[in-house]
Each structure stands twice: as structure tokens, then as C-alpha cells.
C-alpha positions as CSV (number, residue, x, y, z in Angstrom):
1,X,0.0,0.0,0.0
2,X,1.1,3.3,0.0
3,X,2.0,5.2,2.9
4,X,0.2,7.9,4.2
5,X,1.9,11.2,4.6
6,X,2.9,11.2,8.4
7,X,1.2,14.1,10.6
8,X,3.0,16.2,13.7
9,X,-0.7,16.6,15.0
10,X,-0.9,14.7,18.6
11,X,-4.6,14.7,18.7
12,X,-6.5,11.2,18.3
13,X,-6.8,10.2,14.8
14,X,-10.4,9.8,13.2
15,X,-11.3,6.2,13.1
16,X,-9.7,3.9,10.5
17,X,-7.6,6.9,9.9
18,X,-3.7,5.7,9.2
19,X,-1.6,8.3,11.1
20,X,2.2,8.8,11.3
21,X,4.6,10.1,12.7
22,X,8.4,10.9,12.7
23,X,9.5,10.2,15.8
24,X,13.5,9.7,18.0
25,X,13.4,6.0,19.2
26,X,14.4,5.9,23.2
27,X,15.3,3.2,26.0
28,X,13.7,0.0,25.8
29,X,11.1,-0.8,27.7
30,X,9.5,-3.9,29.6
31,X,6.5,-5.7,27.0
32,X,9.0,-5.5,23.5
33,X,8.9,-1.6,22.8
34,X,10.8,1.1,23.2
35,X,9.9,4.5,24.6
36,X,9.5,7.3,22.3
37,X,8.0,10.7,22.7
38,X,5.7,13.4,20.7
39,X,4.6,16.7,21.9
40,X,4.9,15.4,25.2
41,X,3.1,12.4,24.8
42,X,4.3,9.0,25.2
43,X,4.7,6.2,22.4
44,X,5.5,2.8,22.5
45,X,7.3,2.2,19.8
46,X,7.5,-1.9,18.6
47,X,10.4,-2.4,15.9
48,X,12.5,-0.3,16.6
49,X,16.0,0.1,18.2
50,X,17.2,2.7,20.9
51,X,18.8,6.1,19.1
52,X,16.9,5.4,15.6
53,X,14.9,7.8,13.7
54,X,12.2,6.1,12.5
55,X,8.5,6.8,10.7
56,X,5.8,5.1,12.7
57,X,2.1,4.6,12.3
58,X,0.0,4.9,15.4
59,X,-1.9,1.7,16.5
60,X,-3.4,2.1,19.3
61,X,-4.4,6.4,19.9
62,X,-7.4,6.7,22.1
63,X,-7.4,10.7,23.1
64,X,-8.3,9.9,26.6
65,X,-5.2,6.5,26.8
66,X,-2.0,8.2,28.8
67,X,-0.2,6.5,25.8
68,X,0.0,5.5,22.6
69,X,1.2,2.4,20.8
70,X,3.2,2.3,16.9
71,X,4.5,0.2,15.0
72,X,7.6,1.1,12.9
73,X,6.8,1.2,9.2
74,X,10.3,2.8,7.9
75,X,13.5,3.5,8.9
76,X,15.4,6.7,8.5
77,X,18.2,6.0,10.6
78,X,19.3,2.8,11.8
79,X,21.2,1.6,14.4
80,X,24.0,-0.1,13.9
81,X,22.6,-3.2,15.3
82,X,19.4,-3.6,13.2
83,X,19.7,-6.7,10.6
84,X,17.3,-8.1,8.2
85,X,14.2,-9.5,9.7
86,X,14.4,-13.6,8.9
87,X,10.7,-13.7,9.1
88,X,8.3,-11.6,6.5
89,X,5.3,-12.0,8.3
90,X,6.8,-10.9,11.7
91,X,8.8,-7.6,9.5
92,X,6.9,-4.7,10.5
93,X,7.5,-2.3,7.4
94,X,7.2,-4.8,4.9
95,X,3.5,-6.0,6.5
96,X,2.4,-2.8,6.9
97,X,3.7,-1.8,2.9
98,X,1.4,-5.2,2.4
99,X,-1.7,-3.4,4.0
100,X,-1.3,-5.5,7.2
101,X,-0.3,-5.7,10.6
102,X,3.1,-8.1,11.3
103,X,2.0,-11.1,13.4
104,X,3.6,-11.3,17.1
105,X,6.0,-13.6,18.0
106,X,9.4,-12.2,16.8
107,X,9.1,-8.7,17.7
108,X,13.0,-8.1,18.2
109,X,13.8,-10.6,15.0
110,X,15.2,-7.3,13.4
111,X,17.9,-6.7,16.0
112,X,21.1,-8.6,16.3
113,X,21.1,-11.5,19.1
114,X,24.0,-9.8,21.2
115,X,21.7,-6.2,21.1
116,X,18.8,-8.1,22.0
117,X,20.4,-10.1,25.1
118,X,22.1,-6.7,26.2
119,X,18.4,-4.9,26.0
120,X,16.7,-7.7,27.8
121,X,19.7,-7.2,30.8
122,X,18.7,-3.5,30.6
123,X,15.2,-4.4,31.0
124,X,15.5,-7.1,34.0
125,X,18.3,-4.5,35.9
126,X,15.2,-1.5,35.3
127,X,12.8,-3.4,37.1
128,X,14.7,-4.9,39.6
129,X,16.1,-1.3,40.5
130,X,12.3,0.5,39.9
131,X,10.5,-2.4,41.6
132,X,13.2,-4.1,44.2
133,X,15.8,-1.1,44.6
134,X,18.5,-3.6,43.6
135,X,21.3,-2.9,41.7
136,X,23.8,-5.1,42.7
137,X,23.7,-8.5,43.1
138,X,26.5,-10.8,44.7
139,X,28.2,-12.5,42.2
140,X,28.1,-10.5,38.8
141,X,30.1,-7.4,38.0
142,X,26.9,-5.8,36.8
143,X,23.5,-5.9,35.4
144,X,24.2,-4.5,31.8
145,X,24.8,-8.0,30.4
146,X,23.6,-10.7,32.5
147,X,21.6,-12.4,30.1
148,X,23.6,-15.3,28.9
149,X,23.3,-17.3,25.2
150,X,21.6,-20.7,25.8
151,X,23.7,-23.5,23.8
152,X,24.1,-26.8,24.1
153,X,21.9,-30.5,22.3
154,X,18.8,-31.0,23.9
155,X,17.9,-34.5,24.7
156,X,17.7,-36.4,21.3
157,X,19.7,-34.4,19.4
158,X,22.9,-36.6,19.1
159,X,20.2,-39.3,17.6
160,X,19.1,-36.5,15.2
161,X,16.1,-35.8,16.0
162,X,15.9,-32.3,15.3
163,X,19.8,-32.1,13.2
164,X,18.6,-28.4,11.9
165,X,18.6,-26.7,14.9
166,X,21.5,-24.1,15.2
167,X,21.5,-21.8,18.5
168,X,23.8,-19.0,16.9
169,X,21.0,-17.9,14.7
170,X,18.3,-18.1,17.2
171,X,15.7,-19.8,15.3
172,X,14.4,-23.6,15.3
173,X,14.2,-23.6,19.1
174,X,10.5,-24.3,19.5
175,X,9.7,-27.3,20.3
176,X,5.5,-26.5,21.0
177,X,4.0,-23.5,19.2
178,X,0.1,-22.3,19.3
179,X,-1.8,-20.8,16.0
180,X,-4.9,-19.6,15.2
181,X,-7.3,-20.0,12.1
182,X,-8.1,-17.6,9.7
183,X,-11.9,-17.5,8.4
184,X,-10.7,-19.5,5.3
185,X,-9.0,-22.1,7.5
186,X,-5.6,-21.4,7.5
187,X,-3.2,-21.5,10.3
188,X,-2.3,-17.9,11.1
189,X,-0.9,-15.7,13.6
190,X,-2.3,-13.0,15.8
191,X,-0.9,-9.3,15.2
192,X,-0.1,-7.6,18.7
193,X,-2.7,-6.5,20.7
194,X,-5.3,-7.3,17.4
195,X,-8.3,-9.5,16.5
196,X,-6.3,-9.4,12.6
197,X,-5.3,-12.9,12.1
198,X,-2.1,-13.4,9.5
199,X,-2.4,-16.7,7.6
200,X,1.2,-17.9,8.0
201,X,3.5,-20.7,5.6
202,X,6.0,-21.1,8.3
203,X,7.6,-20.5,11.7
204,X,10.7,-19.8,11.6
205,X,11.0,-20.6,15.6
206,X,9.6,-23.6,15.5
207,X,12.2,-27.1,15.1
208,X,12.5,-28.5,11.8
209,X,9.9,-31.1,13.2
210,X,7.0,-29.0,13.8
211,X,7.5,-27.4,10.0
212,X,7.8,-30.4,8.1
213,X,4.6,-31.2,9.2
214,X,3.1,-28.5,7.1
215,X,0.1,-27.6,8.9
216,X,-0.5,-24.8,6.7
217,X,-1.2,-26.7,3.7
218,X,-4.3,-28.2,5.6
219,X,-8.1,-26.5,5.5
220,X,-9.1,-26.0,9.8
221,X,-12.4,-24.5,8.9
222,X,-14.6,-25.5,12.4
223,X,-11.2,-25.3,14.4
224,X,-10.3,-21.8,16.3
225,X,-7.7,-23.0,17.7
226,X,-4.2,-24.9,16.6
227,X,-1.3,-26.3,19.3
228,X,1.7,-28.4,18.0
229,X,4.3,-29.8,20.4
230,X,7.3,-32.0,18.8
231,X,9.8,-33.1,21.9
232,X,13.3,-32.6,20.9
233,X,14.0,-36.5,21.8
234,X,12.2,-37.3,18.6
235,X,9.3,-39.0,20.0
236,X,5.7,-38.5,18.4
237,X,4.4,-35.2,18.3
238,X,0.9,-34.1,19.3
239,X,-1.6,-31.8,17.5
240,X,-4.2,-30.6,19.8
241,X,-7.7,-28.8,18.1
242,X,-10.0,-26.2,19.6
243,X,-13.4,-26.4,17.6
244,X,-15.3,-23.6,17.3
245,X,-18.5,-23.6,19.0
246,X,-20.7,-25.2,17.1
247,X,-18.7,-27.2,15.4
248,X,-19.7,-31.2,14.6
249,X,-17.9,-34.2,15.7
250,X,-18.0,-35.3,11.9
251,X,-16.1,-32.3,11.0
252,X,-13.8,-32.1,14.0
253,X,-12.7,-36.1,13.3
254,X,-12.7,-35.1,9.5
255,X,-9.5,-32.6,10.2
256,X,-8.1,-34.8,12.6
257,X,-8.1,-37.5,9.6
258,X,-6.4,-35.3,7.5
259,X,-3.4,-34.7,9.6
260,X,0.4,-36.2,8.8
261,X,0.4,-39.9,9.8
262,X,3.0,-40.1,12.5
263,X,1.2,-37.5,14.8
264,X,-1.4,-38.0,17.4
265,X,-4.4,-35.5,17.6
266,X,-6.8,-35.1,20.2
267,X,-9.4,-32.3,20.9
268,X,-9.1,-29.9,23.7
269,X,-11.0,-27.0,25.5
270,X,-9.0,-24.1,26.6
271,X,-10.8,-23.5,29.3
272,X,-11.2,-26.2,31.0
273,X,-7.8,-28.0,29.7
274,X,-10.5,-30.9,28.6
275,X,-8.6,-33.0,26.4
276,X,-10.3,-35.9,24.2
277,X,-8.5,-38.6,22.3
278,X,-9.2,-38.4,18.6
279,X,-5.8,-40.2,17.1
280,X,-3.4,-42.2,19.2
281,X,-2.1,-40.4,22.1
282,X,-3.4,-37.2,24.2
283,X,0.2,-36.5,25.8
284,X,3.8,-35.7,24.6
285,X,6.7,-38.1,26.0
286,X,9.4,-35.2,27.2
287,X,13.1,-35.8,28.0
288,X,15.3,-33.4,30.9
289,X,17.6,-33.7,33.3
290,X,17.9,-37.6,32.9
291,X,14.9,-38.1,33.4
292,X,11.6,-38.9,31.0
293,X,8.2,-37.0,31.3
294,X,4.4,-37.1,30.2
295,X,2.8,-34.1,30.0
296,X,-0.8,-34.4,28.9
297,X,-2.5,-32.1,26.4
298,X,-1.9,-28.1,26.3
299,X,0.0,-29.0,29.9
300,X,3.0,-26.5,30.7
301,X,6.7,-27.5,29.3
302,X,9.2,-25.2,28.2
303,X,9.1,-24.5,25.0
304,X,13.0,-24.0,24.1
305,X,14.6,-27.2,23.5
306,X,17.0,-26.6,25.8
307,X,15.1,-24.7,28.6
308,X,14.5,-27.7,31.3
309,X,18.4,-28.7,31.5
310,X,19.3,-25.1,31.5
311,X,17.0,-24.1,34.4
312,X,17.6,-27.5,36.4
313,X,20.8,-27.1,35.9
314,X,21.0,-23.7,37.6
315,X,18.5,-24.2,40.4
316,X,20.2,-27.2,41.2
317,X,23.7,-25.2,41.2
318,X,22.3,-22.6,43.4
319,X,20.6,-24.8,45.9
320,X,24.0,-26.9,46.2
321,X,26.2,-24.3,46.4
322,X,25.2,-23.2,49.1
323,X,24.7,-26.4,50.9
324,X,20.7,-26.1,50.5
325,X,20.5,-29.4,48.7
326,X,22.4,-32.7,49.6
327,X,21.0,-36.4,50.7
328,X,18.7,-35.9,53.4
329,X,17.5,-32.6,52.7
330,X,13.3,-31.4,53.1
331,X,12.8,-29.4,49.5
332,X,9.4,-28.6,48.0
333,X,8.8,-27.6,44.6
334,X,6.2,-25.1,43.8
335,X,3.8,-24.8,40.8
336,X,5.4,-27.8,39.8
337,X,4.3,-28.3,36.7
338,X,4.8,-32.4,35.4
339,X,7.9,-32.4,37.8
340,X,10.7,-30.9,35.7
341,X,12.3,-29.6,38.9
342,X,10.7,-32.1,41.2
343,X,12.8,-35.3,39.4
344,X,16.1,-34.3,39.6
345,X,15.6,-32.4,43.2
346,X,14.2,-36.2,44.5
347,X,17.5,-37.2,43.3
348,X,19.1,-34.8,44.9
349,X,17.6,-35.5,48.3
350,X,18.5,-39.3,48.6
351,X,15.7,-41.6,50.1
352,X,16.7,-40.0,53.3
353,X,15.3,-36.9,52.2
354,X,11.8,-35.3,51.3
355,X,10.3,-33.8,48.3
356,X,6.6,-32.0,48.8
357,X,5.7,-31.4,44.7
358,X,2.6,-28.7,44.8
359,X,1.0,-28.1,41.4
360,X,-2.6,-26.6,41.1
361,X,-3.8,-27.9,37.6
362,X,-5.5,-31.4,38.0
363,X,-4.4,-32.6,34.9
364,X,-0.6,-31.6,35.2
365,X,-0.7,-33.2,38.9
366,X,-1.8,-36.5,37.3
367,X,1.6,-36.2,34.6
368,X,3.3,-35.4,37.4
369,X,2.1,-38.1,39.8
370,X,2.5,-40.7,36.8
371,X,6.3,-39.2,36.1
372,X,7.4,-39.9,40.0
373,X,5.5,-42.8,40.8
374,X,9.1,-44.4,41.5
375,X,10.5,-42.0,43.7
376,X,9.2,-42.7,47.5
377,X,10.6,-40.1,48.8
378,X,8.4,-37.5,46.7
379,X,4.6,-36.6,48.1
380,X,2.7,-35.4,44.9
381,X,-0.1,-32.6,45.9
382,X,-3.2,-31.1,44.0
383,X,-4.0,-27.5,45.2
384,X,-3.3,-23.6,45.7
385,X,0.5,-23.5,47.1
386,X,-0.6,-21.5,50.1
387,X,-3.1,-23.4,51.3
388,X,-1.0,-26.8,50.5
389,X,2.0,-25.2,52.8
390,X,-0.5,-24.3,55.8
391,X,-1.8,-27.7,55.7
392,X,1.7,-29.4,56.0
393,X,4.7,-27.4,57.7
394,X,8.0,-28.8,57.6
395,X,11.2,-27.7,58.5
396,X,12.5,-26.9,54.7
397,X,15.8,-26.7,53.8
398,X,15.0,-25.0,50.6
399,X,12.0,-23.9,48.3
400,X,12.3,-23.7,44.3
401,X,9.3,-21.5,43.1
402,X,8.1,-21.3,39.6
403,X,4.8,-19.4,39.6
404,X,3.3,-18.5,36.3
405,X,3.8,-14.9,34.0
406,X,1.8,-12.9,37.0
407,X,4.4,-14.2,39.6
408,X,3.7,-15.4,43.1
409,X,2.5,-12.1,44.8
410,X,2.6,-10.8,48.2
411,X,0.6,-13.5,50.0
412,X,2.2,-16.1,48.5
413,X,5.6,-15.0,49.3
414,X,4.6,-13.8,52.9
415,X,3.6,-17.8,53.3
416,X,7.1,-18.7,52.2
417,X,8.5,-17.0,54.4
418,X,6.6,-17.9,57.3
419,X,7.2,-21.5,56.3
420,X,10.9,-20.8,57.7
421,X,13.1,-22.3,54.6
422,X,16.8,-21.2,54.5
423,X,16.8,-20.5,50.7
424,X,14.2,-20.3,48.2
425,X,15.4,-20.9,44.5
426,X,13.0,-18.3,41.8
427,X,12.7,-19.3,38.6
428,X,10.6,-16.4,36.3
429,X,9.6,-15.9,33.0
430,X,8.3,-12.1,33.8
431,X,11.3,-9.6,34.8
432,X,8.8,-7.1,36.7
433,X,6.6,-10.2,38.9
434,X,9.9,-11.0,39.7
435,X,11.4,-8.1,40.7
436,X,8.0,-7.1,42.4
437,X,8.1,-10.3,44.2
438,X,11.9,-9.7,45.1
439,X,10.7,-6.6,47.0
440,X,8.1,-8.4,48.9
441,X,10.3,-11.0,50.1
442,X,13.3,-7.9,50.6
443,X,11.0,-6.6,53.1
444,X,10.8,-9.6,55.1
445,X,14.3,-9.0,55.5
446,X,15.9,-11.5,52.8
447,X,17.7,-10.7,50.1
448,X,18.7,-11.6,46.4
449,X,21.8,-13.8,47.2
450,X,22.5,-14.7,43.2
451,X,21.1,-14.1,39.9
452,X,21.0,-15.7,36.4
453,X,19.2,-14.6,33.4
454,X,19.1,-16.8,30.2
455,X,17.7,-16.1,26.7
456,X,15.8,-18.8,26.2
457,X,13.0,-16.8,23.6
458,X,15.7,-16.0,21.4
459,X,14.0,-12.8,18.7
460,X,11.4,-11.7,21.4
461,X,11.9,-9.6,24.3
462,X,11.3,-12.8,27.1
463,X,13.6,-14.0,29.1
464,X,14.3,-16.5,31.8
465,X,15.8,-16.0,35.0
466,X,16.6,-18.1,38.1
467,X,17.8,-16.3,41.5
468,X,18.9,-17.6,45.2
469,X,17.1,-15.3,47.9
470,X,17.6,-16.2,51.5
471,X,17.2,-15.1,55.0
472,X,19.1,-12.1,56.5
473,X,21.2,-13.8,59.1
């Protein structure tokens, strides 16, 4: 299409109206943006790079909003760090010169992987200073570049399962990936904050597994609702389908048939995480840590092929370290998922020791009772971690805690402290719930004894990170 000559006004525009603007592009920001201004008004600018010059067109522009949201349709002055975008779909001034929105996903896929690990450290040490008042941590020389590269085979790589994946360019680490349909039936991809669905040919993110399957060449009409997962240890992947309501059973069984052979397919209600068999299985067979894992369904797993032995690996460094984890030792692990952290920590503790393994989703407490039904020294418990800790105290020796995006919160971590542990091990997927729970548990008087960040979303603007807090002595 062609662009619309940009305007210096910074009243709302009309309806449907395409405004833009000229605008300096600022600091990063938490949520994939940066922070640009205009008459005194703030944007938030996605595509862009700190110190560009950039034409934007205004997204989201309510008069009454405090802000305003743009996307970057043209560069005029690029930073030094700002490559070719490998994905079209995701490339923000080619969509737009298309006449549509690029979908989400790989919002920082224009910006070189060392830029984008050093803005995500810039990120994480802004809201742990803004929300924590940290900004030091024992340990690391500074904030500015603690998130580290993730390398390294996943399970089933030497056996090549998955021989295309290459870290250094960031893609092909997906081993799960969600769609949605477009009216015609076509996988496709949500633009940010928009209804607009993108039909898509590919996913650059995703392993070599999940695009050979070619989803996208298959008509979903009756389905709102696509998830893929294909374990990196090769074994069979799962398609799971959300019908639309209203949709038959004849026409639901009628896509399922028309999937790839060597992939099971089952039915599922987001909802209520209802999942019905339709071909072979209903659950994924994951590998970590030494360890094998069922996880039923849409049920949580990493989704970077290397995430579970890169965050076991560093809780379990942490908690050992500093003599928090040996034979013997009372653990728990909270929001425990299917058990990633609970396997290798009932390991840890010996049959000596104890592990209490809290997860809330009834149908991830099953995997997980069905993962550690060999380990003895592991209780397995259904239920809201607060109430689960009031109904059985121990004398803990440590905590690991991996509470979903919104973190744990203040009453959570006020029950974690009152159940007395000498560390608790933090594993987070959201930089500010983490740094707001940091300052909850700072003012109980502990602190943030060690800090690791990892760049496990490799071309968006999440990251991982895993911290020690303990007790003021």
C-alpha cells in the first residue's frame, strides 16, 4: 500500500484513519517496545532500536489513553545493530507496505542477538532497580549483560532428531508453538494487541519437526484454535484442536483425519484443559535432566529445547552451592508443573530426604504423579500452594518457586516466608513479577543472594531468569 503522509498533530486520529509520525526512538522498555516521545506524549514504539529515527504509524491512539502504541513502518536512521528480519510475516514495514499488521512472536527478530540479550539485561536491571531497589547483586560485575546465550543439544539431538537446529541464529528452538485460524482455515498468527489474524507458511521458531509437518497446507475451517508440540528426543508429536462452538464431531474427526500420519491429535478445551483422544495419544513423552516425562495435552513444558536442562541445571547449582540441597534434605517444589524440577531435586535428596511437589492444575498433577510414581521419597499434591503449605509445615531446607507470567505475589511470598526455609530458588519468565516479588520478600528481610538470566525466547523480548534469595542472618 502506500504510505500515508505522516502528521506532527498529537490529537487522536479519526477512526480507521492511518496516522504517522516521525519520531527519535528511546530506551527499551519492559513488554517488547521502546519509549518514544511526541509533543509530550508517550509512544511505544515496537520495531524499533534505541537512538533510531524512524517513521511510525499509530496503533493504538485513544485521546483519553495516557499513551500511545506504533509500530515502525520505515527506517530513517538505523542503528548499527538492526539486521534483516528472517521472518516476513513478523517484518513490521514490509507487513504494513502489504496493508497489514506483522503477526507477534518475533518482535525483536530485526535486531542482532548480542543487542537483543544486552536490552533484555537493561530491561531485567530496570525493574529490579524500579520495583526491588536492587542494583547489585552478589556475584556479577553488573546488570548490563547478564543475560547469557543458551547453547548446548537438547535431549535427542545426538540421535538427530531435530539435526537443523543451530542456536547461533536463534531460530528452530520451538519445540510447542500455538496458531490460530483464519476465516478461510488457514493457520495464522495474531498481530499484537489485534483481532487481525495473519495466515502464515512457516515458523521460523519452530524445530525443523514442527515445519515439516506442514500444517498450513491443511483446510481448519470449524477449528479456532491450533497447538503443536514435537519433543526434541524425537518421540511422536501431538496436534491438539480447539473447535469452534458449534462445530460437529463429523467435521472435527474429518480434520483430525487429514493430519500427517505419524502424529497423534486429540481435541481440547482451553478453558477447561478438557482433552479428548481423537488419534493415538493425548500426551507428549518429554526428556530433561535424565529423566523422561508425560505431559498431557496443552499441559506446561518449556518450549525452548534446551530450557529444562538449563534451568535444572541452575537451580540445582544454586541450591547446592550453598549447601541447601544434599541427601537428606526437606525441599518442596512449587507450581510444579509435570515435575521438571521435582525429578532431579528427588535425586538430589537421597531416600533420606523429602520432596513435597505442589502443582494446582489437576491434569498436570496426574503427569506429574505418573512421572514420580518411582521415587518414594516425593509426596505429589493437587492445590493452591498457600493453602497446601498451611496444611503441611516442615522444616525446609530450601523452596524452588516457579509461579506462572503474573508471579507469586505478596501473599504467596509472605507464606514462604513464614514456612521458615533457609533459601528459596526463583525461577521467572516475567522480569517485573519478579522483581515485584523480590521486594516483597526484601521486606521480610531477605535478600537476592545470586542471579541468572538466560535467553531462552531468542528474537522476542522474554527472558528467563533463576535467583537464590535467603534469609538475613
Amino acid at each position: 500500500m502506500t504510505p500515508q503522509p505522516h502528521s506532527t498533530a498529537a490529537t487522536a486520529p479519526a477512526p480507521d484513519a492511518a496516522v504517522e509520525l516521525v519520531l527519535d526512538v528511546g530506551p527499551v522498555a519492559h513488554g517488547g517496545h521502546c519509549v518514544a516521545r511526541h509533543e509530550g506524549r508517550v509512544i511505544f514504539v515496537r520495531h524499533g532500536i534505541p537512538g533510531e529515527k524512524v517513521r511510525v504509524r499509530l496503533t493504538d491512539a485513544e485521546e483519553s489513553a495516557k499513551f500511545w502504541r506504533a509500530d515502525v513502518v520505515e527506517v530513517l536512521a538505523a542503528s548499527p545493530d538492526r539486521v534483516d528480519h528472517f521472518w516476513h510475516a513478523a517484518d513490521s514495514s514490509r507487513s504494513w507496505q502489504h496493508g497489514h499488521p506483522p503477526v507477534g512472536g518475533a518482535e525483536f527478530g530485526h535486531i542482532s542477538l548480542a543487542r537483543q540479550r544486552g536490552l533484555k539485561s537493561a530491561v531485567l536491571a530496570e525493574q529490579l532497580k524500579r520495583l526491588a531497589g536492587v542494583e547489585s547483586v552478589p556475584g556479577l560485575a553488573d546488570l548490563a549483560n547478564v543475560v547469557e546465550e543458551v547453547r548446548g543439544s537438547a535431549p535427542g539431538a545426538e540421535s538427530g532428531a531435530d539435526e537443523t537446529y543451530d542456536a547461533g541464529t536463534g531460530l528452530g528452538w520451538r519445540t510447542r508453538v500455538g496458531f490460530s485460524v483464519t476465516a478461510a482455515g488457514k493457520l495464522g498468527m495474531h498481530a499484537h494487541r489485534s483481532d487481525s489474524i495473519v495466515a502464515v507458511r512457516e515458523m521460523p521458531l519452530a524445530s525443523e519437526r514442527i515445519n515439516r509437518l506442514r500444517l498450513w497446507d491443511h483446510d481448519f475451517q470449524g477449528i479456532e484454535r491450533v497447538e503443536v508440540a514435537a519433543p526434541s528426543n524425537g518421540s511422536r508429536p501431538l496436534v491438539l484442536l480447539a473447535p469452534a462452538p458449534g462445530t460437529s464431531p463429523k467435521r472435527l474427526n474429518a480434520v483430525a483425519a487429514g493430519l500427517p500420519d505419524d502424529v497423534s491429535v486429540a481435541a481440547f478445551d482451553p478453558l477447561t484443559e478438557e482433552v479428548r483422544q481423537l488419534r493415538g495419544r493425548t500426551w507428549v513423552q518429554e526428556s530433561a535432566a535424565g529423566h523422561e516425562y508425560r505431559v498431557t495435552g496443552a499441559g506446561f513444558w518449556q518450549i525452548h529445547r534446551n530450557a529444562p536442562g538449563t534451568l535444572v541445571g541452575a537451580v540445582t547449582e544454586f541450591l547446592h552451592g550453598g549447601g541447601f540441597l544434599g541427601p537428606g534434605s526437606v525441599v518442596a517444589d512449587l507450581y510444579a508443573g509435570a515435575g521438571l524440577f521435582t525429578a532431579p531435586l528427588a535425586d538430589a535428596v537421597g531416600e533420606t530426604g523429602s520432596v513435597l511437589s505442589v502443582e494446582g492444575a489437576p491434569g498436570t498433577s496426574r503427569d506429574a504423579r505418573k512421572n514420580l510414581h518411582g521415587a518414594p521419597q516425593v509426596e505429589i499434591v493437587q492445590g493452591r500452594v498457600e493453602r497446601i503449605l498451611r496444611q503441611k509445615p516442615r522444616n525446609f531446607d530450601a523452596l524452588v518457586l516457579d509461579p506462572p507470567r503474573a508471579g507469586a505475589g505478596k501473599a504467596v511470598v509472605s507464606q514462604l516466608v513464614a514456612a521458615g526455609p533457609r533459601a528459596v530458588a526463583y525461577v521467572s519468565c516475567d522480569p517485573a513479577s519478579f522483581a515485584r516479588d523480590v521486594g516483597y520478600f526484601q521486606q521480610s528481610g531477605w535478600s537476592l543472594a545470586g542471579l541468572r538470566a538466560f535467553d531462552l525466547y531468542p528474537h522476542t523480548h522474554h527472558l528467563e531468569t533463576v535467583a537464590l534469595l535467603t534469609p538475613a542472618p
